[in-house]
C-alpha positions in Angstrom: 8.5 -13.7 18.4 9.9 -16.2 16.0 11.5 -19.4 16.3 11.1 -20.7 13.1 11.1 -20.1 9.2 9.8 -22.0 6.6 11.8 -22.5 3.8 11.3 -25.8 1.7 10.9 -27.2 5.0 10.2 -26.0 8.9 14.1 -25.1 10.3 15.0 -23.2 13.4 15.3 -19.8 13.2 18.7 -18.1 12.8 17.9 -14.7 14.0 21.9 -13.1 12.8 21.2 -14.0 9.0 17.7 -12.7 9.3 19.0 -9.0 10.9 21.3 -9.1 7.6 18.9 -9.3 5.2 16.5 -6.8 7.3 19.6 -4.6 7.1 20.2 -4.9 3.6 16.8 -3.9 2.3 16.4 -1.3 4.8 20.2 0.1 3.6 18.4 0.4 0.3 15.5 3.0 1.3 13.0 0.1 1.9 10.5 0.6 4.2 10.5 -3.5 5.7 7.6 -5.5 6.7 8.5 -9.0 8.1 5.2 -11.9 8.0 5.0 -14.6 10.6 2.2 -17.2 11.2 0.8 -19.7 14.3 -1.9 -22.0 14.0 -4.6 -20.4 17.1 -7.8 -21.4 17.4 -9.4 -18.8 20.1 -11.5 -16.3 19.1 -8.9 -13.9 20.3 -5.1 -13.1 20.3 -2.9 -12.5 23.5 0.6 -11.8 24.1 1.3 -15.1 24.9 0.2 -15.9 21.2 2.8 -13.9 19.9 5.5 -16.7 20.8 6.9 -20.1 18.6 5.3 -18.4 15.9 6.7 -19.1 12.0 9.0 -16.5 10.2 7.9 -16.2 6.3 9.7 -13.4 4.9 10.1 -9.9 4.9 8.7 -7.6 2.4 10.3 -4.2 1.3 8.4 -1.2 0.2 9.5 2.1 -1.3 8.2 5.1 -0.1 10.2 7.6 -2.6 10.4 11.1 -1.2 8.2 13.6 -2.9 9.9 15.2 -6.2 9.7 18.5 -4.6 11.3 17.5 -1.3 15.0 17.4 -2.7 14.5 20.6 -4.7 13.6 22.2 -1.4 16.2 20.4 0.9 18.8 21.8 -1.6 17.3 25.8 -1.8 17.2 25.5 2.3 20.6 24.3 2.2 21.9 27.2 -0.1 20.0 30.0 2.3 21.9 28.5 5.1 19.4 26.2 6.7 20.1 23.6 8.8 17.9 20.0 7.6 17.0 17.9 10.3 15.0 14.6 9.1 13.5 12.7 12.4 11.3 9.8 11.2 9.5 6.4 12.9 11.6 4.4 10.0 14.2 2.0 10.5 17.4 3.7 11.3 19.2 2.2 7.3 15.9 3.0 5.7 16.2 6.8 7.4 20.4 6.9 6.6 19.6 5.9 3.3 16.4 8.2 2.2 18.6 11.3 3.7 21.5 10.5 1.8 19.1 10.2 -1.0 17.9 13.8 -0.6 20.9 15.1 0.0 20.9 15.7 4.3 24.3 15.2 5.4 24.2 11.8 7.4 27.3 9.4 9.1 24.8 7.9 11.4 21.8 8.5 12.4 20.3 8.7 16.4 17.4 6.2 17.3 14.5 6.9 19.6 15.6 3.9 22.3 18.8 6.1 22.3 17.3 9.2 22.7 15.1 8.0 25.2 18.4 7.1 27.3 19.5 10.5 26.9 19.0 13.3 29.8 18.3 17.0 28.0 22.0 17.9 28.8 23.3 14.6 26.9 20.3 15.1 23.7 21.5 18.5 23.3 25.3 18.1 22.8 23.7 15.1 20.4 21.4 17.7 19.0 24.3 19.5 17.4 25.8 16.5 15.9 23.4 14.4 14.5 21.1 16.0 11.5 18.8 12.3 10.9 16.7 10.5 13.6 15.2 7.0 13.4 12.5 5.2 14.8 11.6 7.9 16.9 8.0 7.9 18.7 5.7 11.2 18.6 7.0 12.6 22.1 10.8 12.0 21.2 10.0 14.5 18.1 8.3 16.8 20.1 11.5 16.6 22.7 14.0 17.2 19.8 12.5 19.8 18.6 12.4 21.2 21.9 15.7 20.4 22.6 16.8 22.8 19.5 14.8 25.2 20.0 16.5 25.8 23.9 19.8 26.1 22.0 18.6 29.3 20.4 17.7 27.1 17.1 14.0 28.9 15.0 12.7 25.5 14.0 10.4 24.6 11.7 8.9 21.0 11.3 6.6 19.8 8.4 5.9 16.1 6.8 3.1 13.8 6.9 3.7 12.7 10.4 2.9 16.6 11.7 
């Protein structure tokens, strides 16, 4: 949506150095929020607005996981249970607050992926893959349907239920 960034002065946008830095802050558990302007004038906004418009930055957030949650990752763990962690967040902000807590993760699965996947494909991923990122309502509701065809009890809780 961008094609520039101001920094001490208007420049053209370089869209590989910007990824980086989204990619570092999100590596770091930060929840990223990236600010953009346009001059407009209208009393309303289209898509065609949305274009030429001027990169300012990108904000990163914590979110920290509740002090309970690892506690009760690590009992579920030690009875056997299998942690799952299937969030809308960026997929290094999702690799990172699961490493955090203690869920096993190499990479994680994102929702444009799973999307891609028929339910013979998502289930051989099912069984692989224990963190999902930037995954929609329906593709939660389809993973968790997906386990639960493999003979899987599942049980889902979090703020997004």
């Amino acid at each position: 949506m961008c094609s520039y960034e101001l920094r001490d002065d208007l420049m053209e946008i370089d869209p590989q150095q910007l990824r980086k830095k989204l990619n570092h802050l999100a590596s770091k558990g930060l929840r990223v929020l990236a600010f953009a302007f346009k001059e407009h004038s209208r009393e309303t906004v289209d898509d065609n607005d949305l274009k030429e418009m001027v990169f300012l930055g990108f904000q990163g957030m914590i979110d920290p996981p509740r002090p309970e949650a690892r506690e009760a990752i690590k009992k579920c763990k030690s009875a056997g249970i299998r942690i799952i962690m299937i969030t809308g967040d960026h997929a290094k902000t999702a690799e990172a607050i699961a490493a955090n807590l203690g869920i096993p993760v190499d990479k994680s699965l994102t929702g444009a992926e799973i999307s891609s996947m028929d339910d013979d494909e998502l289930k051989r991923a099912a069984s692989r893959y224990n963190v999902y990122a930037r995954v929609p309502p329906e593709g939660k509701y389809r993973i968790t349907r997906v386990l639960q065809s493999l003979g899987n009890i599942v049980a889902v809780t979090g703020d997004g239920v």
